[in-house]
Every structure is written in structure tokens, then in C-alpha cells.
N, C-alpha and C positions, 0 to 999 in steps of 0.2 A: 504494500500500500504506500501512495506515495506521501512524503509530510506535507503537502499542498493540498489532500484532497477534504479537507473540510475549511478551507477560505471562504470566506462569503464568494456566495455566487458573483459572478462578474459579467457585463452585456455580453460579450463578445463569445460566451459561451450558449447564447442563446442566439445571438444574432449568427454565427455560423451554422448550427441545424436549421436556420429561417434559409439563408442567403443557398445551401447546398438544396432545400429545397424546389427554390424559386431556380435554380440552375438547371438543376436534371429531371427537372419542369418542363422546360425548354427543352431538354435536349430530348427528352421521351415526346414530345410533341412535334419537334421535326426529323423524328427517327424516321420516316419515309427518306429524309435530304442523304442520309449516310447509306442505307441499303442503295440509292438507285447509285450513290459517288464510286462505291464499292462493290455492288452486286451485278448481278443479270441485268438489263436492259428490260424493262416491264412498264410498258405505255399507260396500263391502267392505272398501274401504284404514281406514278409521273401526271397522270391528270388530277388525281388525289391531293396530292401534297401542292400542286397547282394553286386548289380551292382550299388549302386548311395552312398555307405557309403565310404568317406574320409580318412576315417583311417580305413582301415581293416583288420591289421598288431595288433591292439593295444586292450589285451582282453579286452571280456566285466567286468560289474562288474555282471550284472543279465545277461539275457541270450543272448542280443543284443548291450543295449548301455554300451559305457566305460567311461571311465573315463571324458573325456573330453565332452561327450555329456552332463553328471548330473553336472559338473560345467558348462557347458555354460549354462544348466538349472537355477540354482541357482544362474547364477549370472545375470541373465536376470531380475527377479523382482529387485535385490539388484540396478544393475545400475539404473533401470526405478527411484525407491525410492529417490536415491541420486540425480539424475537430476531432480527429482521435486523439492528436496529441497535447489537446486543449481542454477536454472535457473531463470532470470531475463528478464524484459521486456524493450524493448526499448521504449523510447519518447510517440513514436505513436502509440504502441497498448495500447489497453485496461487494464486498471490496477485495478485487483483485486486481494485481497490474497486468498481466499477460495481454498481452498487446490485441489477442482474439476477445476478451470481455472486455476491453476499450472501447473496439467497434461494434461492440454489441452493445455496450451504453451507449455508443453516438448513435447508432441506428433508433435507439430507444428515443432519444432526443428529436430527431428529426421526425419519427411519430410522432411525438406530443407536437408537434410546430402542426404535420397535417391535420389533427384534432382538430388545433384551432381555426385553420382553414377551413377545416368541414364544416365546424362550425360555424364560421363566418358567411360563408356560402350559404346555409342555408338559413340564415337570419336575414343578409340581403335578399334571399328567392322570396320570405315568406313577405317581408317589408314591402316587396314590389308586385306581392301578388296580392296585397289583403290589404292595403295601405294606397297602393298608386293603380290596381287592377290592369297591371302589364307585365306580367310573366315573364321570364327569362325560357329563352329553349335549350338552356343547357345544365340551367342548376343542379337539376334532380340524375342528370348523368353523371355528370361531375363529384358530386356525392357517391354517388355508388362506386367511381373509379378513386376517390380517396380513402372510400371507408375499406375497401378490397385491399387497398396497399397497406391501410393502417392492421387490417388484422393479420395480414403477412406477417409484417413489420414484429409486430407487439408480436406477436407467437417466439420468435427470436428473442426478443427483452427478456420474454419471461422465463425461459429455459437460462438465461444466465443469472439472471434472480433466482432461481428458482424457484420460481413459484408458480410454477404448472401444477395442475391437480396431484396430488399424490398422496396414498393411503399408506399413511404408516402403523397402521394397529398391529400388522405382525413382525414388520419393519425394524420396530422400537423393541420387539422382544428380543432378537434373533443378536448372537455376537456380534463384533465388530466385523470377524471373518465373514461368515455367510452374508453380510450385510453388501459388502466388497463383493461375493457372488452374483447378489441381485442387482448392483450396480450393474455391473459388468454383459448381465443378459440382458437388464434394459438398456444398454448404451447400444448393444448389439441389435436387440429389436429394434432401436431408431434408425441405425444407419440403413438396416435390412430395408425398413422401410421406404428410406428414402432413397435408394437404388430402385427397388423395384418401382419407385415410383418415376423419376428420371426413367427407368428402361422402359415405361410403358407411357410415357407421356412426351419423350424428346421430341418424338418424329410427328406429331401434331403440334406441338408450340411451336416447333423450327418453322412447321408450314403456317400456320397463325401469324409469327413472327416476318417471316420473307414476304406475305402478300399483303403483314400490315392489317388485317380483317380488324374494321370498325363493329360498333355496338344495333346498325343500321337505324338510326334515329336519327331527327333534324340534326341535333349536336353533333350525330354521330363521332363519339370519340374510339380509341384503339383501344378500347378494352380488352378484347382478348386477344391482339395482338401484345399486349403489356404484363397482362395478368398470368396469362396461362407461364410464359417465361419465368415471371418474378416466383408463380408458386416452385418451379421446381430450383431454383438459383437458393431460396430462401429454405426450402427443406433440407437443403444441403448445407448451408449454413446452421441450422439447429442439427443436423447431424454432427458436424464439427461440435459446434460447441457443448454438444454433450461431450461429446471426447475427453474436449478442454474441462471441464467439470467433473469427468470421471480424474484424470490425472489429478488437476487441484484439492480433490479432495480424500484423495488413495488415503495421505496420511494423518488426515483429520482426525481429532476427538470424535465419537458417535455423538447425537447431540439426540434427546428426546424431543420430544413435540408435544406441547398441551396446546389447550385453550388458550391458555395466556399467549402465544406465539403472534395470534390475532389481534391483540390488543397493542395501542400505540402508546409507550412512555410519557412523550408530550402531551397529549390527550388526558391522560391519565392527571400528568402536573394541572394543568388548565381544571379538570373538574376537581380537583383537591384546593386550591386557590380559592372556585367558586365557590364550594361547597362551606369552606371555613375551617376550623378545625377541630371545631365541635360537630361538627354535623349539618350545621345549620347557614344557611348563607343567604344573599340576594340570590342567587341563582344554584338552586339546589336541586341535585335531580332525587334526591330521598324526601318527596313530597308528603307522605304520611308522617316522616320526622317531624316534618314544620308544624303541620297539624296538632299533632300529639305535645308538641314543646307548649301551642297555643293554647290545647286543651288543660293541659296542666298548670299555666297560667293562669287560666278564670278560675 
């Protein structure tokens, strides 16, 4: 763990999962410009990017994208790089340096930024649809294509948290060894998983991905030319980082699991403060105390 990683938070660690999202924004929306620069020659996907390209005033450099498409290219690895080596955990998550659960909290970061995108989005659809009675034709796509990456995304977070479902009632009995057993075949079920699933899905994403297939709506955006790729790219990456978490934690203390595991310390400070230290406070959530203190009063 690093001595930096409980600094107060700082912009620049929020404003990079914002600025990498607003990038590969970009670049996944003129991902038609690099397949036609680099690929087969395809008239259709070329009338496509035609009608959905941004800047189409502004020459290319090769025969479709310009300028601004091979820098938002380049600088899409370059930000990802810097917010991994920029990014810090708070209190309560999991704290590891290994350079694989960096990127897997920066990946977490740039979800929470699409959150609030999504958010946003769909406060302006509803504002313009219930407020000004002029609809947007893309809002409600656009959501479904944020909310798709966000649960990708966050699936990823949460295997380096760990905080995937997991049932530990026989878990918490079993030694330290056997415990290292069932580590060991659930790391092995995910990867299994996740192979068969790349072997049985490559060869429709690759063609979803080469022809670019939109969601066929007004907006019509790339969803499943986007989504279907990201799911098998990102099961692979939760393959890894199980890995990485079987290694991290080969020589760990066993650690039980109660109820209290649920429960937040801060939260906890915050109702003891309100509560008072009798029992009794302006803001008390043992309401029958108050009662009873009042009843014994009169």
C-alpha cells in the first residue's frame, strides 16, 4: 500500500476518469474512421460513418479519420496510464499496489464518472420531455449503451473489492488449507468460464465489430458492435484479476465474516454523536428510549 493512499482526495483524480471518459467517447464513436483506415474496403460501413462522423468539415489524415480522431486515439491509452498511476483508494476499499488492482480501481472510477453521465442524461431527457414537450431521439439509447458498459465495468470493480456475492457459511469453517482448495477451483471455474466464453462468442463480436452493427433506431448507436467486444475483453479481465487475488491473498490470515462486515464504522461514529451518550439525542434512532425517558419524566 502506498503512504499516499489516504490524502484527501484531489480534482485531478476525478477529472482524469471524467477527461479518459469523454476520450474513448470519441474514439468508440468514430470507431467506423479506424476499421475503414485499416481494414477491408466496405462502402456500406463508409456511408455510415458518413452520416454519424462529428467533424466532417475537418480533413482526414489517411482516408477517413483526422486529426482529432488519432489524438483522441493516443491519448486514450496515455490518460488510462496516468490515472492508474494517479489514482488512490479510499479507507474502505481494498488496498493493494499490484499495478493489475490499480487498473481495476481506475476502471472503477471511470464507472462512477459514466453513472453520473447516465445520470445526467437522463435528467436532461426527462427535463425536455415533461418540462419543454420535445424529446431527444437519443436519450433512452444512450442510457442503455452507458448503463451496458457500466455493468461490464463495475463487475470488474467488484471482483477486486471483493465483493461479489459469496457464501461463506462453510467457507468460515473449513482450514486455512482447504480454504486455498476452494480458492483455487473457483479461480479455475472463472477462467474456464471465461474461455469458453471468448471461444464461443469471438467469431460473432469480431463480425458485430468489422460491420460496426448499430442498435437500428433513429439514434441508432453501435451497441452491439461495442458491447458484445467489451463483454468478452472484460470477462477476461475478471479472469485475471481473480488470479491476481488468488496470489494476493495465498498468504493471508483466514478472516471470518459476520454481520458486522456490513456495517460502516463512520456511520456507526455519526449515529453515536447523534444518539448522545446516554441514549438519548436530537436525532435518535432508539425512539421508544425517548418515549420511555419522557414517560418517566411525568
Amino acid at each position: 500500500m502506498s503512504i499516499n493512499e489516504h490524502k484527501p482526495v484531489t480534482p485531478i483524480e476525478w477529472l482524469i476518469p471524467l477527461a479518459f471518459s469523454f476520450v474513448f467517447g470519441w474514439v468508440v464513436w468514430h470507431g467506423p474512421a479506424y476499421i475503414l483506415d485499416f481494414g477491408p474496403e466496405n462502402g456500406q460501413l463508409a456511408a455510415q460513418f458518413a452520416r454519424t462522423d462529428i467533424t466532417p468539415n475537418i480533413p482526414p489524415l489517411f482516408e477517413f479519420g483526422d486529426i482529432i480522431d488519432y489524438v483522441a486515439l493516443i491519448l486514450s491509452p496515455v490518460l488510462f496510464i496516468f490515472g492508474v498511476m494517479t489514482v488512490r483508494r479510499a479507507p474502505m476499499e481494498y488496498q493493494s499496489g499490484h499495478v493489475i488492482d490499480r487498473g481495476s480501481v481506475f476502471i472503477g472510477r471511470v464507472t462512477m464518472m459514466l453513472v453520473v453521465l447516465l445520470t445526467s442524461v437522463m435528467i436532461y431527457e426527462v427535463v425536455l420531455r415533461y418540462v419543454f414537450e420535445k424529446p431527444t431521439i437519443w436519450a433512452n439509447e444512450l442510457s442503455l449503451w452507458l448503463a451496458g458498459f457500466v455493468f461490464l465495468c463495475a463487475g470488474l470493480y467488484a471482483m477486486q473489492q471483493r465483493s461479489h456475492i459469496r457464501i461463506f457459511l462453510l467457507y468460515d469453517m473449513m482450514p486455512r488449507t482447504v480454504q486455498r482448495v476452494c480458492d483455487i477451483v473457483s479461480t479455475l471455474l472463472i477462467i474456464a468460464f471465461a474461455f469458453f466464453l471468448f471461444y464461443g462468442g469471438y467469431g460473432e463480436a469480431t463480425a458485430k465489430f468489422m460491420r460496426w452493427e448499430t442498435f437500428g433506431t433513429a439514434f441508432d448507436p453501435p451497441i452491439p458492435a461495442t458491447l458484445k467486444p467489451a463483454v468478452l475483453l472484460l470477462v477476461w479481465l475478471v479472469a485475471i484479476q481473480a488470479v491476481i487475488n488468488l496470489i494476493t491473498d495465498w498468504n493471508q490470515e483466514p478472516v471470518l465474516h459476520t454481520a458486522a462486515d456490513d456495517i460502516d464504522p463512520d456511520e456507526i461514529e455519526r449515529l453515536k454523536k447523534a444518539v448522545g451518550s446516554e441514549g438519548v439525542g436530537d436525532m435518535d434512532v432508539t425512539r421508544s428510549a425517548i418515549q420511555h425517558g419522557k414517560a418517566g419524566q411525568g
